[in-house]
N, C-alpha and C positions, 0 to 999 in steps of 0.2 A: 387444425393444427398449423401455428407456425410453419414457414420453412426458415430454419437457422442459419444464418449464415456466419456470425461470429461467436465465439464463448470467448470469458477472460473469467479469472478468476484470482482473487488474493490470495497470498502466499500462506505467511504465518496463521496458523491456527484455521484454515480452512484447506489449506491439501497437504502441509506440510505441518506438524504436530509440535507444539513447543516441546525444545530440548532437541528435535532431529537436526541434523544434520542437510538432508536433502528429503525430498520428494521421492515416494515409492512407486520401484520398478511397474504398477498399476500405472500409477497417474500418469506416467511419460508415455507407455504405450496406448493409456484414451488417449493423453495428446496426438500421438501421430495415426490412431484410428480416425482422429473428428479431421487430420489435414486428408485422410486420403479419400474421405466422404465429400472433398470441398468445402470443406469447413476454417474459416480462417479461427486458431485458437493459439492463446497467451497468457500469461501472468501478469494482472494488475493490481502496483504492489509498491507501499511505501518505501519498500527498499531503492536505493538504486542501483543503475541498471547493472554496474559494474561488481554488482555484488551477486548478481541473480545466477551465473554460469554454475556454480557448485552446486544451487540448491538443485538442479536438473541436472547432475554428475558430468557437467558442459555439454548435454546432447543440444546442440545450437537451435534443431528445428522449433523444439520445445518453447522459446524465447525470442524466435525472428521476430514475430510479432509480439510487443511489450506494451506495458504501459506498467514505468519506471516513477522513486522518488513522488510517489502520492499525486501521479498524473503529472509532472512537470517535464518528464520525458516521456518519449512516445519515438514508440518502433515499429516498423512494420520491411520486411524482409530483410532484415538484417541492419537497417538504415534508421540512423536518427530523423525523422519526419520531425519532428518540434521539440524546443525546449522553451521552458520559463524559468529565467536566474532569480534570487532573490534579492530586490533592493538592499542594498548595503544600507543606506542611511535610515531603513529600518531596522537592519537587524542591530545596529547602534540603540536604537531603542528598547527594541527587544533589551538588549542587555542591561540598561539602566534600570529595566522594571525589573529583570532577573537577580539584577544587585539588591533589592531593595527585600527579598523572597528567602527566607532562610533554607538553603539546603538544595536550592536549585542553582544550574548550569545550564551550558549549552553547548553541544556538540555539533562540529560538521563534515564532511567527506572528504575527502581527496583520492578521486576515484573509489575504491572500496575500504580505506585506511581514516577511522576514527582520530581529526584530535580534540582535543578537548578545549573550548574557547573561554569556558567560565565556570564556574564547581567544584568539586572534589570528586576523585575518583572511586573514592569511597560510594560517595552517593549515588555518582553513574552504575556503580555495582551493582546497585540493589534494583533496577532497572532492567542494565543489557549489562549484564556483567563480562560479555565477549567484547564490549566495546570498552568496559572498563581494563578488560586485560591489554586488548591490543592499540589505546590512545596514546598518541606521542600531547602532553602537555604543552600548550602553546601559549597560552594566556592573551589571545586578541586574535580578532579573525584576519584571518589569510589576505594575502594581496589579489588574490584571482577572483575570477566571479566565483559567487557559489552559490550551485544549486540543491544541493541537499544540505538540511540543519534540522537539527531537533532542538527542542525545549527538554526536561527534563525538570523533576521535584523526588526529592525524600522523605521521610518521616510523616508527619505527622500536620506541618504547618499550613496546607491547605489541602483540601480537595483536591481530584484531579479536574473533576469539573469546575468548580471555582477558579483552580490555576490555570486554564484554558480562559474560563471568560475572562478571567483580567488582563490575560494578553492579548484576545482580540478585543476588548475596549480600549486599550492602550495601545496599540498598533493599529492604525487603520490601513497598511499600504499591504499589510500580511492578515492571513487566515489559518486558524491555527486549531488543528481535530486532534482527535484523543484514539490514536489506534491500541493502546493499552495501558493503565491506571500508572500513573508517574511521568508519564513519554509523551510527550505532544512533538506528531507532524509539523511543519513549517512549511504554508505557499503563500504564490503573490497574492495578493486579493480579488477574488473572482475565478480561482483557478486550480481544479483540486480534480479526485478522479473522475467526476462525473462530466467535466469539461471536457479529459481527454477523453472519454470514451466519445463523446457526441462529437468531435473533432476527427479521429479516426473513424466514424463513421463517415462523415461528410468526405473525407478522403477516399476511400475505400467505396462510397458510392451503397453503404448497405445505411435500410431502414432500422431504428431503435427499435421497434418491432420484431427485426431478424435479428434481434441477438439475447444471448442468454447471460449472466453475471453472477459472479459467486462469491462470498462474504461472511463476515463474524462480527466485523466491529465499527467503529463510531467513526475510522476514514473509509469507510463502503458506503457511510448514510450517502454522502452526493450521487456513487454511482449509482443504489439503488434509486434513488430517484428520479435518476438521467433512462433509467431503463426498466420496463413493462416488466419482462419475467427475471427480475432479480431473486435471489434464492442465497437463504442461512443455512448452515452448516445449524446442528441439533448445540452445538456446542456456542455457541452465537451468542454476545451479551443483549439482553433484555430489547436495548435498544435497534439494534441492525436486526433481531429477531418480528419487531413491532413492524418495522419498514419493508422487510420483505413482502413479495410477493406468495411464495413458496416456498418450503423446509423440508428438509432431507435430512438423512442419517448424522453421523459426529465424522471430523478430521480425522481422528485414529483408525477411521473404518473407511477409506475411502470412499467415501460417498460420494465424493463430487467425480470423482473418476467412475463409477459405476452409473451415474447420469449422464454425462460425455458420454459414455458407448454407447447408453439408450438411443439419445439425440443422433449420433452419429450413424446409430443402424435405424434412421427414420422412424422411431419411437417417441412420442409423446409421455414422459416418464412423470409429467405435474397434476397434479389431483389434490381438490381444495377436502 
């Protein structure tokens, strides 16, 4: 058996349940069972980071250690250890292929505050309709660097896989994953979860071997394949399910918190 030295795990739909609010009183307590085992553990998670505090009802231990923004932040004891902004002169691109796409936009952050750079609020609705309630409409992107941005589609006019690949063949300077059907993540090129996890590894001094990772969807493929014992939630779409290592129970049933204690009370909880 391994000895573990890190877990990270995705947010949405793998410990925290579409429609909640935060993360259950379970999962926070594995968290701070797997720190007192010596175990360094975190949330790695398209979101960013300045969104992450509520979904853990702000118990900070729970998130010292991050991996933010689809791996473009990276935290570890409290401290920003690295960032990747997104080239401006692509996301100018970005938007000219976005103009040409009926029913798509794009959104970016301001710290944890949605505006909207291109679309209709309508269509972000059907999407993240928390982002369509709380966007301040700006019509062109921000003067600041920015490192969180989505893509977004509606209706009918492509695929979500189609409308992924046609923006990364049309952007080469950006790489663009599908964490759920209409939403496309936004990174530099070359640089997505599986980057920062091997990146906080190499900080952190622990082997890919010493770590465990937990996942659902199509921005996990990188990390699952930056890391040996990657492991799907039952609930897992077809593909982050194929790429896994290992499968465990569903999100609603805290599964990944009931494997964290295994791991943390020196249990070998994976069996093919």
């Amino acid at each position: 058996m391994p000895r573990i030295k890190l877990i990270l795990s995705d947010i949405d739909d793998t410990i925290m349940p579409r429609g909640a609010a935060r993360v259950s009183d379970r999962t926070r307590a594995a968290f701070h069972t797997a720190r007192e085992a010596g175990i360094v553990v975190g949330p790695a998670s398209g979101r960013g980071f300045a969104q992450i505090s509520p979904f853990f009802s702000g118990d900070t231990a729970c998130f010292s250690t991050c991996i933010a923004t689809n791996g473009l932040e990276v935290y570890h004891g409290g401290a920003r250890i690295a960032a990747q902004y997104l080239p401006r002169e692509a996301l100018e691109q970005t938007l000219d292929v976005l103009n040409d796409i009926p029913r798509a936009g794009l959104i970016c952050l301001d710290g944890a505050h949605p505006l909207l750079v291109a679309g209709e609020r309508a269509d972000l609705a059907e999407r993240m309709p928390g982002y369509a309630e709380a966007c301040d409409v700006v019509g062109a992107l921000p003067d600041w660097p920015i490192i969180k941005a989505n893509a977004f589609m509606a209706g009918d006019a492509l695929t979500t896989e189609e409308f992924c690949s046609r923006l990364n063949n049309a952007v080469s300077a950006l790489d663009f994953d599908i964490p759920l059907p209409g939403y496309l993540n936004i990174m530099p090129a070359g640089w997505n979860k599986g980057s920062a996890v091997t990146y906080l590894c190499d900080r952190l001094g622990i082997g890919l071997n010493e770590v465990v990772v937990f996942g659902d969807a199509g921005n996990d493929l990188t990390m699952f394949d930056a890391v040996e014992n990657a492991v799907a939630v039952a609930n897992a779409t077809p593909e982050a399910a194929a790429a896994a290592r290992w499968h465990i129970g569903a999100c609603a049933d805290d599964a990944v918190a009931q494997i964290i204690e295994q791991v943390a009370a020196g249990e070998w909880p994976f069996v093919r």
